[in-house]
C-alpha positions as CSV (number, residue, x, y, z in Angstrom):
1,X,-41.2,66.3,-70.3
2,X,-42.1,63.0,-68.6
3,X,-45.0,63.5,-66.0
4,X,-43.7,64.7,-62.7
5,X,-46.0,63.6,-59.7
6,X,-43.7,63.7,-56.7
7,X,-41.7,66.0,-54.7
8,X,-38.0,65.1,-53.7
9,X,-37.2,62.4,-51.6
10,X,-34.7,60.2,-49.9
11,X,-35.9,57.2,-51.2
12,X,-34.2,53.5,-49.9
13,X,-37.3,51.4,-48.6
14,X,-37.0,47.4,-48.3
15,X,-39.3,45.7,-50.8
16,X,-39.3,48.3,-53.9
17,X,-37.3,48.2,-56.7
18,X,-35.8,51.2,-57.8
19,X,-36.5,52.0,-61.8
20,X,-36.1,54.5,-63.7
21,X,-38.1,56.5,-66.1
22,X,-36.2,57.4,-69.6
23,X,-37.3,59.0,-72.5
24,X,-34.7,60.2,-75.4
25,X,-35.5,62.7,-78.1
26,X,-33.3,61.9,-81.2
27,X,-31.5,64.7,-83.9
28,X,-34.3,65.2,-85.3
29,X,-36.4,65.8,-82.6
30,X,-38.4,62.3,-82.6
31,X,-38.7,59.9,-79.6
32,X,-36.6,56.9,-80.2
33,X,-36.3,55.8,-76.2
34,X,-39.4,55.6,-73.9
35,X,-39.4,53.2,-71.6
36,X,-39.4,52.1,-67.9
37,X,-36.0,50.0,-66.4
38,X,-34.6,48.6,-63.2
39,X,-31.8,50.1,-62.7
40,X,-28.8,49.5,-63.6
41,X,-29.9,50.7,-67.2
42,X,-27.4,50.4,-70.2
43,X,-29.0,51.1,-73.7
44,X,-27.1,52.1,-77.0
45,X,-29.5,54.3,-79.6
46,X,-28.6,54.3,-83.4
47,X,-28.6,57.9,-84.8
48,X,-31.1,58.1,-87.5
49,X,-28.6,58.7,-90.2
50,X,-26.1,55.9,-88.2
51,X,-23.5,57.7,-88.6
52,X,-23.1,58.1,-84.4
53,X,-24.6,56.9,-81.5
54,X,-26.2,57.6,-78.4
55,X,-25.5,55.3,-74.9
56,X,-27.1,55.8,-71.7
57,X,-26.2,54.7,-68.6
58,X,-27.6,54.9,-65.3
59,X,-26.4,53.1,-62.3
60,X,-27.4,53.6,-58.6
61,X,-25.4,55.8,-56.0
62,X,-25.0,55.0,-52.5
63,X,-26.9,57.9,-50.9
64,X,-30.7,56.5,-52.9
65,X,-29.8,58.9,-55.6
66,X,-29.2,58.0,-59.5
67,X,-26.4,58.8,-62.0
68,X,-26.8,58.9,-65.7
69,X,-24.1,59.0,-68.0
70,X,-24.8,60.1,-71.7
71,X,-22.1,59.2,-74.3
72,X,-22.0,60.0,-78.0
73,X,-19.8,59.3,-80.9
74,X,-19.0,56.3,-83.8
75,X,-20.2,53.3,-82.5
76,X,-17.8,50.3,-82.3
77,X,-18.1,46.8,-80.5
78,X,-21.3,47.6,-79.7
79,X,-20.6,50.7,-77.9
80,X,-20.0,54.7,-79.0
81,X,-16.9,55.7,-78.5
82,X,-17.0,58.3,-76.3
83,X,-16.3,61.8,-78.1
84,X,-19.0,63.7,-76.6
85,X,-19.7,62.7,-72.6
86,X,-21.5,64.4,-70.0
87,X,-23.0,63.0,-66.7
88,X,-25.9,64.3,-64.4
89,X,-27.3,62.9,-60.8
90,X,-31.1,61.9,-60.4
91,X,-32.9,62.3,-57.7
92,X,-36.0,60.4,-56.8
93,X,-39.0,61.7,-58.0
94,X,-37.3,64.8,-59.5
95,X,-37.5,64.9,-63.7
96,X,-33.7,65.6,-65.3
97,X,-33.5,67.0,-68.7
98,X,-30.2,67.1,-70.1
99,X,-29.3,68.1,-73.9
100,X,-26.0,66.5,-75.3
101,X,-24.6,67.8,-78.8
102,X,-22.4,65.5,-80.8
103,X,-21.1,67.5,-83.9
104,X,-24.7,68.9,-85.4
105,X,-26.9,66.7,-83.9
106,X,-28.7,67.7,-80.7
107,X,-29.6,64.6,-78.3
108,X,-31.9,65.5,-75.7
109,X,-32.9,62.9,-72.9
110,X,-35.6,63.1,-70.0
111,X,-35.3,60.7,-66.5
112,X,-37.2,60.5,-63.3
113,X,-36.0,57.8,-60.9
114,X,-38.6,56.0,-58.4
115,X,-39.3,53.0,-57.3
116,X,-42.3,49.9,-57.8
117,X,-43.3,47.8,-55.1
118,X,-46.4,45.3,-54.7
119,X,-49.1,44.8,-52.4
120,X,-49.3,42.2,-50.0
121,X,-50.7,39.2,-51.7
122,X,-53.8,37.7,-51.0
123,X,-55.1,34.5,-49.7
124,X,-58.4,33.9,-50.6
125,X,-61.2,33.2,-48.3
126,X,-63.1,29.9,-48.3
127,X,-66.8,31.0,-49.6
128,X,-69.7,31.8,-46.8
129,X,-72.9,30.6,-47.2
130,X,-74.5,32.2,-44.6
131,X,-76.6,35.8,-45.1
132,X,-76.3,38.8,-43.0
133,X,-78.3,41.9,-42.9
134,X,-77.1,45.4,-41.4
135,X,-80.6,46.3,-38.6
136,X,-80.6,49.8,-37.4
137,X,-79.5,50.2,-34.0
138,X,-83.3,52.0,-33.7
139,X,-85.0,49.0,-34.7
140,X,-87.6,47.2,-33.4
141,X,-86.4,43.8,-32.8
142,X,-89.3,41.7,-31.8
143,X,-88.9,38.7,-29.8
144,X,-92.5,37.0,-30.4
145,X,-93.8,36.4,-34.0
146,X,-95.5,39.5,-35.7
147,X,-98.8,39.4,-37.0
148,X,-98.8,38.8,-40.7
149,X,-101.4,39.7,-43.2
150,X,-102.5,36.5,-45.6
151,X,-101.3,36.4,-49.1
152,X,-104.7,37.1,-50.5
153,X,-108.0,37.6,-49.7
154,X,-109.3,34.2,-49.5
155,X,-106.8,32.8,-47.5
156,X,-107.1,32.2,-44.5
157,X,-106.3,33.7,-41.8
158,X,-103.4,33.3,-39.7
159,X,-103.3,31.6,-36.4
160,X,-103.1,33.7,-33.5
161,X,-99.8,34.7,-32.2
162,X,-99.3,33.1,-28.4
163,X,-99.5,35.6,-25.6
164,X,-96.7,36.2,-23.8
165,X,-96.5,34.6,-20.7
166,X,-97.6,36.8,-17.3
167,X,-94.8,38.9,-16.4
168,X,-92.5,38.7,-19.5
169,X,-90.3,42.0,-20.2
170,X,-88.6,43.6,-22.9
171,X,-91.0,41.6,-25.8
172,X,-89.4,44.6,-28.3
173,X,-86.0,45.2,-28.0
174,X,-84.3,48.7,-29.5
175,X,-80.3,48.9,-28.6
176,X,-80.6,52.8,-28.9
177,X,-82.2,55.7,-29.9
178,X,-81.0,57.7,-33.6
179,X,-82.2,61.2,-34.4
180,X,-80.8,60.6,-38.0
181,X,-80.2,56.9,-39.8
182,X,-77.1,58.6,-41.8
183,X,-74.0,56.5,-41.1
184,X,-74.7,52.7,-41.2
185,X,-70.9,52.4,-40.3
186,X,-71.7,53.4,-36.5
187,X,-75.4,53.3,-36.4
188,X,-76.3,49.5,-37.3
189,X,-75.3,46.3,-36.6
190,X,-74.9,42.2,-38.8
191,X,-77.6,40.3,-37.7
192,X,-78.0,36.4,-39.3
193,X,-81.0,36.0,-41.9
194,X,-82.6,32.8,-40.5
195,X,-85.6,32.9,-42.6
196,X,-88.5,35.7,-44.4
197,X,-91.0,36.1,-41.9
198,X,-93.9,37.3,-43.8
199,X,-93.3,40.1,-46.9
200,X,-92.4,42.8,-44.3
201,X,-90.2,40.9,-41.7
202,X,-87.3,38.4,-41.5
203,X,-86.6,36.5,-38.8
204,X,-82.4,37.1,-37.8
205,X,-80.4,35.7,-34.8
206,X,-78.1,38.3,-33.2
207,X,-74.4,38.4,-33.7
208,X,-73.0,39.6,-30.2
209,X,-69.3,39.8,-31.5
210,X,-69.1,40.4,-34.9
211,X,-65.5,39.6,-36.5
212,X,-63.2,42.3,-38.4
213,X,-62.1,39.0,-40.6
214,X,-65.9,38.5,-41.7
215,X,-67.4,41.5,-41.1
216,X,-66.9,45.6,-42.4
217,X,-69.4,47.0,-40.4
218,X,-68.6,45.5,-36.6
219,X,-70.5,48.0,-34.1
220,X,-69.3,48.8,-30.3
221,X,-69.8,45.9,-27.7
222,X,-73.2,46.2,-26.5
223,X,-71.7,46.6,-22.4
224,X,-70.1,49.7,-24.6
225,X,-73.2,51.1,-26.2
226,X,-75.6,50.3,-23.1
227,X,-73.3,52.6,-21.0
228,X,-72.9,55.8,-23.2
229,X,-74.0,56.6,-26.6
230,X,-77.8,57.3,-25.8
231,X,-79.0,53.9,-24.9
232,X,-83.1,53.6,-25.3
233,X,-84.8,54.4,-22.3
234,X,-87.3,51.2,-22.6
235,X,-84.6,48.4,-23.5
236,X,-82.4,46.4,-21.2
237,X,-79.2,46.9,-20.4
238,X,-77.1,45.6,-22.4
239,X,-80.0,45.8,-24.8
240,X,-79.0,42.1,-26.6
241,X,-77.1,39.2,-24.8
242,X,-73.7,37.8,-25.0
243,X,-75.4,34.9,-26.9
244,X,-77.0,34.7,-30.2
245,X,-80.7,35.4,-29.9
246,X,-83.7,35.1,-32.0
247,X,-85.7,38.2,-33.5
248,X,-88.0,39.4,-36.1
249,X,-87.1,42.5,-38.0
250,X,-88.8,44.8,-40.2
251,X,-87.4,45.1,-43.3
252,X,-87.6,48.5,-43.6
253,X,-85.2,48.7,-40.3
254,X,-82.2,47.0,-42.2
255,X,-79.9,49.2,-43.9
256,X,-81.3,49.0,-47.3
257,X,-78.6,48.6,-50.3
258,X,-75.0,47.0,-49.5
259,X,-72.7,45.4,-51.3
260,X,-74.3,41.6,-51.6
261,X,-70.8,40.3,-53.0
262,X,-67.4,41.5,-53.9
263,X,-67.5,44.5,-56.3
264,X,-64.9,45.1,-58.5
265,X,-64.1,47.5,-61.3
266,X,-60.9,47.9,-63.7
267,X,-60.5,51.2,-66.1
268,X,-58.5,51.6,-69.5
269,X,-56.3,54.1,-67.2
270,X,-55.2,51.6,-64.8
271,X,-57.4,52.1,-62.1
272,X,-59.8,50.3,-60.1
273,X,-61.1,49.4,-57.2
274,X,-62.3,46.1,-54.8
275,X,-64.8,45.9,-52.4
276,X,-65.7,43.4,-49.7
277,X,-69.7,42.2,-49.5
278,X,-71.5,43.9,-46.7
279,X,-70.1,47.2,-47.6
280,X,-73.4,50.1,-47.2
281,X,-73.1,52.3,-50.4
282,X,-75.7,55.1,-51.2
283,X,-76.4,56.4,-54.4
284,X,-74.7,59.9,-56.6
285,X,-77.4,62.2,-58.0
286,X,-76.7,60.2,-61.5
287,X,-76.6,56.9,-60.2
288,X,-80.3,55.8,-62.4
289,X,-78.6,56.8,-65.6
290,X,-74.6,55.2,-65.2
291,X,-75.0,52.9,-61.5
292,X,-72.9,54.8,-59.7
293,X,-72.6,54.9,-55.9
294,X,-70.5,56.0,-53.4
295,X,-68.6,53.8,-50.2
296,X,-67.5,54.8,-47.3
297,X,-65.7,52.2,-45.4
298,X,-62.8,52.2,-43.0
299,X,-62.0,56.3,-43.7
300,X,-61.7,55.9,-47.4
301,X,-65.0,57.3,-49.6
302,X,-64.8,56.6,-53.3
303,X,-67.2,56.0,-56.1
304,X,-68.1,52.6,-57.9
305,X,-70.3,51.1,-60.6
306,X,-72.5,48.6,-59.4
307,X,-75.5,46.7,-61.0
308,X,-78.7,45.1,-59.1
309,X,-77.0,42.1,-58.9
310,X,-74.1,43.7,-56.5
311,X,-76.2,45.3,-54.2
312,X,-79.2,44.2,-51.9
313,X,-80.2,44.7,-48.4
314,X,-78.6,41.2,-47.3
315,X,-74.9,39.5,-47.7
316,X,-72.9,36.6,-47.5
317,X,-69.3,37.1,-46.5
318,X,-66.1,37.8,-49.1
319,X,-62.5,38.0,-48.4
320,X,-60.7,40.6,-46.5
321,X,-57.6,41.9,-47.9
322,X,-54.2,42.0,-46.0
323,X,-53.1,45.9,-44.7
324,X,-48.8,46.2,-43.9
325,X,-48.7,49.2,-41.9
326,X,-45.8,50.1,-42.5
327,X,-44.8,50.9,-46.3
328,X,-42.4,52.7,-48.5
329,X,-44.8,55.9,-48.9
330,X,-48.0,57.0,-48.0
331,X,-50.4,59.4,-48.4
332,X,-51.8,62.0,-46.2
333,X,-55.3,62.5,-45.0
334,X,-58.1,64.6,-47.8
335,X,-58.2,63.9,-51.5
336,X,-55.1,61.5,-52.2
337,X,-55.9,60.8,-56.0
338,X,-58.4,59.9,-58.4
339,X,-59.4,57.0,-60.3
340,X,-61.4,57.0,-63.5
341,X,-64.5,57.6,-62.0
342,X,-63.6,60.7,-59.8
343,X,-61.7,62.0,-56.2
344,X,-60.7,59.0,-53.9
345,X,-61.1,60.5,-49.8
346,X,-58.9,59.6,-47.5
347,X,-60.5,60.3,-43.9
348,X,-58.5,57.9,-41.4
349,X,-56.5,58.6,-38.6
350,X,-52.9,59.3,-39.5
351,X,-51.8,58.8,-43.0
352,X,-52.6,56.2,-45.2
353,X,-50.3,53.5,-46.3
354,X,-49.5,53.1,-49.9
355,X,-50.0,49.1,-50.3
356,X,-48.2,48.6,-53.9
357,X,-46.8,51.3,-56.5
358,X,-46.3,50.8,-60.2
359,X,-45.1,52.8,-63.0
360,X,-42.3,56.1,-62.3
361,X,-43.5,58.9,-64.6
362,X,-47.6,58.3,-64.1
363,X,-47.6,56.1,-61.4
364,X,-50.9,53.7,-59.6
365,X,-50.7,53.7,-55.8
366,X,-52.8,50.6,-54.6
367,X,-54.2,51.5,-51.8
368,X,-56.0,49.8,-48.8
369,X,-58.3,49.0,-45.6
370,X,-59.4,45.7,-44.7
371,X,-62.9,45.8,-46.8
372,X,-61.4,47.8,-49.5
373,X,-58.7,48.4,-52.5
374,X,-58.6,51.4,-54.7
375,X,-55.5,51.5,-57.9
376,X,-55.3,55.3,-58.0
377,X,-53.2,58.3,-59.6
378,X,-52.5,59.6,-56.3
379,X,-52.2,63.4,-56.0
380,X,-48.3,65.0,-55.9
381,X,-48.7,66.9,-52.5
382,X,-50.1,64.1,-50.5
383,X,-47.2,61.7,-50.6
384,X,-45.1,61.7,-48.1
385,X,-42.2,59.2,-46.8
C-alpha cells in the first residue's frame, strides 16, 4: 500500500494543484506504475505477456473528490477495449485499493489523491555589514570606559579613566533584574558592536527599536519593560533612551553562541531546514561528537548541524523569509513532524501554517516563521484544514 499520512478531507484550496498518487501491481504481482500526476491522469499499461492491457483514468469531480476508472482488455488504437471495467471514487488523503480481473490475470492498483502547493518565494535581502550582539537584559552596561589590564607585563600601563563629573547618575545601567539567564528570546536584547574594548569588553551602541525585518530576537519597548516585568531597582526609568547610546559590555553578559550567518541543512530524505543569523541555539548532550544544537525561535524548536564557523556570540543580519497566513493546511500546536535529524516542536499560538507541500503518498510540509524554515514529514494527526 502507498503511505497513508492524512485523514479525510474536503480538499479545494486556491494555489495547490491537485495530484494523484498511483501505483499498479501487474499479473504477476510486479509494480509496473509508480508515479505521481496532476490530475487528469490517462496511462495505458502493457500486460507482461501483451496479450491485454490495463488503462487508468482519473479525472476530478466537482465536490474536491477523484474518480478512477480501470479498464482492461485487447488493446487497439492505443487504447484497451473495454471488456473488463470497474470505477471507484478517491477521496483526498484517503488510499483506494481496488483489484480488477481480466480473464486470469489479476490487476491490482493503489491511489491517494492530494494536492502540492509552494511556498511564498523569496526575495533576497541586500547583505548587512554591520555586527550585533544579543546583552542580557541583567547586564552591566557601563557608560564610562572600564579599566583594562595591559597586554603583558611590561607594558605599560593604562591611562587613568576620567572621573565622572560631580553629580553624574546612573554611570552602570541594568534594564532588569533575571533570577535565571534561560530564554535569550525574552531575556536579552541587539546591541551594535562598535568596537573590542579590551579582551573582556566591547564597546556597543543601543538599538531602542529593533526591527522584525532585521532582527529575530526584538525585546519589549523599554517604556514597556521599565513599567512591569521586574525593572532593576538602581537603573532609570526607562532604563536606555529612545536614541542610540554608547556602552561598554562585558563579554560574558552577551548571549554567548548564535547563529553568526544563515544556517542551512538538506537530508537524502528531503528535509531540511533554514535559519536566519542572530538566531540563539544551545547545544544537545551530543553536540561535541556530531555539532548538533537546538533553536528555538518564533514557537518552533528544532535541531540543526552547525560548525564554529556558523555560530558565535556576534551577527550581521540575513534575510527574513515571507509567512502567508493563510494556507491550504496547517498543522496543530506539539510535535508536527520530523526531519532527519529528530521531532520538529510547534509551540505558537494557534496552528501553524503549512507554507508549501510536495509529494501525495510521503509528503514534505515546508514550514515557516519569519527567522525560520523547516521541510518536514509532518505527523498524520496534526493536520488539519
Amino acid at each position: 500500500m502507498l503511505m497513508l499520512l492524512w485523514g479525510a478531507a474536503t480538499f479545494a484550496a486556491d494555489g495547490a494543484e491537485e495530484m494523484v498518487a498511483v501505483k499498479v501491481n501487474g499479473p504477476r504481482g510486479n509494480v509496473l506504475l509508480q508515479d505521481e500526476m496532476p490530475l487528469p491522469v490517462e496511462r495505458v499499461i502493457p500486460s507482461p505477456d501483451g496479450k491485454h492491457s490495463l488503462g487508468v483514468y482519473i479525472t476530478r469531480m466537482d465536490n474536491g473528490h477523484a474518480v478512477m476508472e480501470l479498464v482492461a482488455g485487447k488493446e487497439k488504437d492505443g487504447k484497451p477495449l473495454a471488456k473488463v471495467q470497474q470505477s471507484f471514487e478517491l477521496s483526498p488523503f484517503e488510499p483506494g485499493q481496488h483489484d480488477l480481473k481480466y480473464k486470469k490475470s489479476n490487476w491490482s492498483v493503489e491511489g491517494i489523491l492530494g494536492a502540492v502547493w509552494d511556498p511564498p518565494a523569496v526575495t533576497e535581502a541586500d547583505a548587512d555589514t554591520t555586527r550585533y550582539v544579543l546583552a542580557w537584559d541583567d547586564a552591566k552596561l557601563l557608560r564610562n570606559p572600564p579599566e583594562i589590564e595591559p597586554a603583558a607585563k611590561d607594558a605599560p600601563k593604562p591611562k587613568p579613566k576620567p572621573k565622572p563629573k560631580k553629580g553624574a547618575e546612573d554611570e552602570v545601567v541594568v534594564v532588569r533584574e533575571l533570577e535565571h539567564r534561560d530564554d535569550p528570546a525574552h531575556q536579552a536584547r541587539p546591541m551594535t558592536v562598535v568596537e573590542p574594548y579590551g579582551t573582556r569588553f566591547v564597546k556597543v551602541d543601543s538599538v531602542p527599536a529593533p526591527s522584525s525585518d532585521k532582527h529575530c530576537v526584538v525585546p519589549a519597548p523599554m517604556a514597556a519593560v521599565a513599567e512591569g516585568d521586574a525593572p532593576a531597582t538602581d537603573a532609570p526609568k526607562p532604563a536606555l533612551k529612545d536614541e542610540p547610546e554608547p556602552f561598554y559590555v562585558e563579554i560574558n553578559n552577551l548571549v554567548p553562541r548564535l547563529t553568526s550567518r544563515e544556517v542551512t541543512g538538506k537530508f537524502t530524505d528531503g528535509t531540511g531546514y533554514r535559519v536566519a543569523a542572530g538566531v540563539p541555539v544551545t547545544a544537545e548532550s551530543d553536540a561535541d561528537d556530531n555539532e548538533l544544537y537546538r533553536v528555538n525561535v518564533d514557537g518552533l524548536s528544532f535541531v540543526i548541524q552547525a560548525t564554529e564557523e556558523d555560530l558565535a556570540f556576534y551577527y550581521r543580519p540575513t534575510t527574513h523569509l515571507p509567512v502567508e497566513a493563510t494556507r491550504p493546511m496547517s498543522l496543530k500546536a506539539g510535535t508536527v513532524g520530523a526531519t532527519q535529524l529528530g521531532p520538529v516542536e510547534w509551540e505558537g499560538e494557534g496552528a501553524l501554517p503549512v507554507q508549501g507541500l510536495r509529494g501525495v503518498a510521503a509528503p514534505i510540509a515546508t514550514v515557516r516563521t519569519p527567522c525560520a524554515e523547516v521541510r518536514l514529514r509532518p505527523e498524520a494527526d496534526m493536520l488539519e484544514r
